[in-house]
N, C-alpha and C positions, 0 to 999 in steps of 0.2 A: 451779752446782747446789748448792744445800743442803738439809742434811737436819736435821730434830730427830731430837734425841736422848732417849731418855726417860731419865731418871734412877731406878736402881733405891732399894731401900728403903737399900742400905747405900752409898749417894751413889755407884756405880762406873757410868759408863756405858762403852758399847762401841761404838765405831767400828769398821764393818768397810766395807773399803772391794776393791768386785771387782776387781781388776787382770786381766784377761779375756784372754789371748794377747796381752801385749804384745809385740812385735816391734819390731826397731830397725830403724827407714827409712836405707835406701840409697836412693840416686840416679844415676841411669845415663843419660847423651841419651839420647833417644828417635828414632833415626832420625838422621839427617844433614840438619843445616838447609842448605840453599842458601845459597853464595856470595853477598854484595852483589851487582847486577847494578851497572852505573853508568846515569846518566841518557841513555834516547836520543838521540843525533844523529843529525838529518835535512840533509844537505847542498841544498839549490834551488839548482837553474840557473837565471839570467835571462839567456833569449837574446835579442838586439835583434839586430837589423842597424845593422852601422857602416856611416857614410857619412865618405867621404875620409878614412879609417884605413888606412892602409897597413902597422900593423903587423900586421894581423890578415889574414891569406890566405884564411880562411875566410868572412868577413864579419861573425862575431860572436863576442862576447866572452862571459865567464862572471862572473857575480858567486857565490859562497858565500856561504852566510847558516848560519848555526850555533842550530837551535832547539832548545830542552830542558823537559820538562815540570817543573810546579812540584812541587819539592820537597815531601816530606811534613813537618810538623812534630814536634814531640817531644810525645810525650803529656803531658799534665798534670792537675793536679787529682787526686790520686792517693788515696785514700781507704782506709780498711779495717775490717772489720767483724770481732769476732774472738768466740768459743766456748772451750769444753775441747775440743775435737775438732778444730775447722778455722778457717781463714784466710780469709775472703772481701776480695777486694779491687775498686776501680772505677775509672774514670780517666773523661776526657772522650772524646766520638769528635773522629778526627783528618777531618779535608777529603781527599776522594781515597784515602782510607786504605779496602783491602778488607779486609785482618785485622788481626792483631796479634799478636804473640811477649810470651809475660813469662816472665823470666829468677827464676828460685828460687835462693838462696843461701843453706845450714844453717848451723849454727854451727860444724860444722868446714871450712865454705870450701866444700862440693861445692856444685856447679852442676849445673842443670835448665833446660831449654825446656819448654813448653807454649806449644801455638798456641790460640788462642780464637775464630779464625775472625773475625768481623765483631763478635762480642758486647765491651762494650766490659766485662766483669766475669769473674772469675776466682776460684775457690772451691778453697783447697786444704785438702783433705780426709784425715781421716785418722790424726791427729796426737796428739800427748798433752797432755799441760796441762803451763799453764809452758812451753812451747815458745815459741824464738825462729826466726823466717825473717827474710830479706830480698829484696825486689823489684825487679824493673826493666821497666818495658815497654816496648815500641817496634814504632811502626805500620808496615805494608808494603801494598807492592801490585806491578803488573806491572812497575814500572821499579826497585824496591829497597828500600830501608828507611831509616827516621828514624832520630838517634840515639838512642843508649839515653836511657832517661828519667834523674832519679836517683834511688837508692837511698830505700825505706823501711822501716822496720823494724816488724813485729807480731808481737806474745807472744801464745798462746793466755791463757787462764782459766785458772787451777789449780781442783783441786775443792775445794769450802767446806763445812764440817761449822760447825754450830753447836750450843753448848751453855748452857743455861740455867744458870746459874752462884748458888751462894751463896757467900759470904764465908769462907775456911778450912776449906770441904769439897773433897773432890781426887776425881779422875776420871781413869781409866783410861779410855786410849784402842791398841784393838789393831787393828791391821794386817795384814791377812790375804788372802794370793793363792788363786785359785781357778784350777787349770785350766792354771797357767801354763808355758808352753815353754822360756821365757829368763830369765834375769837377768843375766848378764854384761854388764859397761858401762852398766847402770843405776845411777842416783844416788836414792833418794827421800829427800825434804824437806817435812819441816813446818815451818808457818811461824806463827807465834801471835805476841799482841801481850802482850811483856813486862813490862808494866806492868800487867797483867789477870793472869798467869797465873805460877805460878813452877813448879818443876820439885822433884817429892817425891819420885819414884825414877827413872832416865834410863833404867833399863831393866828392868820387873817381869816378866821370862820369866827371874832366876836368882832363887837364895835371899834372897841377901841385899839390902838397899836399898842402891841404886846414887846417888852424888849428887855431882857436883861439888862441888868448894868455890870459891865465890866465887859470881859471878850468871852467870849463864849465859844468852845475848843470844838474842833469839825464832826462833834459826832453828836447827834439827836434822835433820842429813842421815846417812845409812845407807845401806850396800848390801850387798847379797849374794854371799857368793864362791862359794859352791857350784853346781858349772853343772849343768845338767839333761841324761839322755842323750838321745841324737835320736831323735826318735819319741815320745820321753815326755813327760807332763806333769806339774806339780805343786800340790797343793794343802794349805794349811797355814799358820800363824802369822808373819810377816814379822819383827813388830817390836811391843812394847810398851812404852807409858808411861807414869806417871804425874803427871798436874798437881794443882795444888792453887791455887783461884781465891784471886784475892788482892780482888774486889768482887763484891758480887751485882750480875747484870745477863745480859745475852747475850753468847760472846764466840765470836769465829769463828775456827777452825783450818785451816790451808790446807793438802793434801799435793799434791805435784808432783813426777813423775817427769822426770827427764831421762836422758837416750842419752849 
C-alpha cells in the first residue's frame, strides 16, 4: 500500500499511519485431528477342492492374499501469494485425495491445523505486515494421510509511505496509534534506504535534537512500554522522526509491526 505524501510550505511532511486494534495472534488446535488410520487389509479366501490331498480333512485349502489401496502422495508445487494482511497459499490436487490439512507455524514455533476440505488453496487472514509464517500440507481421505509436504516460508508486505524528496530538505515523519488496545510485545520498525535518507533528529517529540554519532544503518525499531488498562483504549502520538534526503527523487519508508 502506498501513500503520497504532500509536502507542506516548510518541507515537514506527516505520516500517520492507523494501527486499528492490533492484537497479538495466538494459536490454539482447533478441535482434535484424527489418528492416522493405516491402510486397509482385505484378507480373500480361495477355496478349491483338493483332490488326493490328504493333508486337508476338509477338502480345501486357503490361500491370503493381502490388498491395500494406493497410497496418497505428498502434495507439491506449493506456492504463495502474499499482502500486508494475509497469506494465500496453493499446491497441486493429490489423486484420491478428499481433503487436506495445512499445518501453520509462527515465529515463535506455535502450531495450527486448518482443514481446506477438498479446495486445493488456503488463505490466512488476518495478519500484520512484515509478518513471517511457515506451511505444511498434507492430503487425506478414508484410509489416512500423506506425508507432510515440506516446509515453506511467506512474509507479509510491510506498509509503504512514499515521499517526494529534494536534496538537503528533511521531513518529519510521525507515528500515531488510534483506538489502540495493546502494545505489549509489539516491536515497530522502519525501514528506509540509507543511501537516500539520513537521520536529522532520532526522536523530535523532546526538546532538544536527538542524533547519533556516526551513520546510522536503514532500519529503526521502537516499542512501547506503557500497557493499556482492560477495556480501554488509546489513542495518540507513538513515535517521531526526522530525515533529511540526501537526493532529489522518490524514496519509500517501510513501517512493520512485529509480535
Amino acid at each position: 500500500m502506498k501513500k503520497n505524501l504532500i509536502k507542506t510550505n516548510t518541507y515537514f511532511i506527516i505520516l500517520v499511519l492507523l494501527l486499528i486494534n492490533l492484537t497479538t495472534h495466538s494459536f490454539a488446535q482447533d478441535g482434535i485431528i484424527n489418528k492416522e488410520k493405516p491402510n486397509n487389509t482385505y484378507n480373500v479366501h480361495n477355496s478349491s477342492k483338493s483332490v488326493n490331498d490328504s493333508t486337508h480333512s476338509n477338502g480345501y485349502e486357503d490361500n491370503a492374499v493381502s490388498m491395500q489401496s494406493e497410497p496418497l502422495n505428498i502434495p507439491t508445487n506449493i506456492t504463495n501469494t502474499v499482502a500486508s494482511n494475509l497469506i494465500k497459499i496453493t499446491w497441486d490436487s493429490i489423486n484420491n485425495a478428499t481433503s487436506y490439512e495445512v499445518k501453520i507455524i509462527d515465529s515463535e514455533s506455535n502450531e495450527v491445523m486448518r482443514e481446506t476440505g477438498a479446495n486445493t488453496t488456503y488463505t490466512h487472514n488476518g495478519l500484520e505486515p512484515a509478518s513471517t509464517y511457515k506451511y505444511c500440507i498434507r492430503a487425506k481421505n478414508s484410509d489416512g494421510y500423506s506425508p507432510w509436504s515440506s516446509e515453506i516460508t511467506a512474509t507479509t508486505t510491510g506498509n509503504v509511505y512514499t515521499l517526494e524528496c529534494e536534496k538537503d530538505e528533511t521531513y518529519n515523519i510521525i507515528i500515531k496509534a488510534i483506538d489502540n488496545t495493546n502494545f505489549i510485545g509489539k516491536v515497530y520498525t522502519l525501514t528506509y534506504d540509507d543511501a537516500a535518507l539520513e537521520i536529522d533528529d532520532l526522536y523530535i517529540m523532546s526538546w532538544e535534537r536527538d542524533k547519533n554519532i556516526g551513520e546510522i544503518p536503514g532500519t529503526i525499531s521502537f516499542s512501547v512500554a506503557n500497557p493499556i488498562e482492560s477495556g480501554k483504549s488509546w489513542t495518540g502520538v507513538l513515535y517521531g522522526i526526522r530525515f533529511k534526503s540526501k537526493i532529489n527523487g522518490t524514496i519509500n519508508i517501510t513501517l512493520s509491526v512485529h509480535s
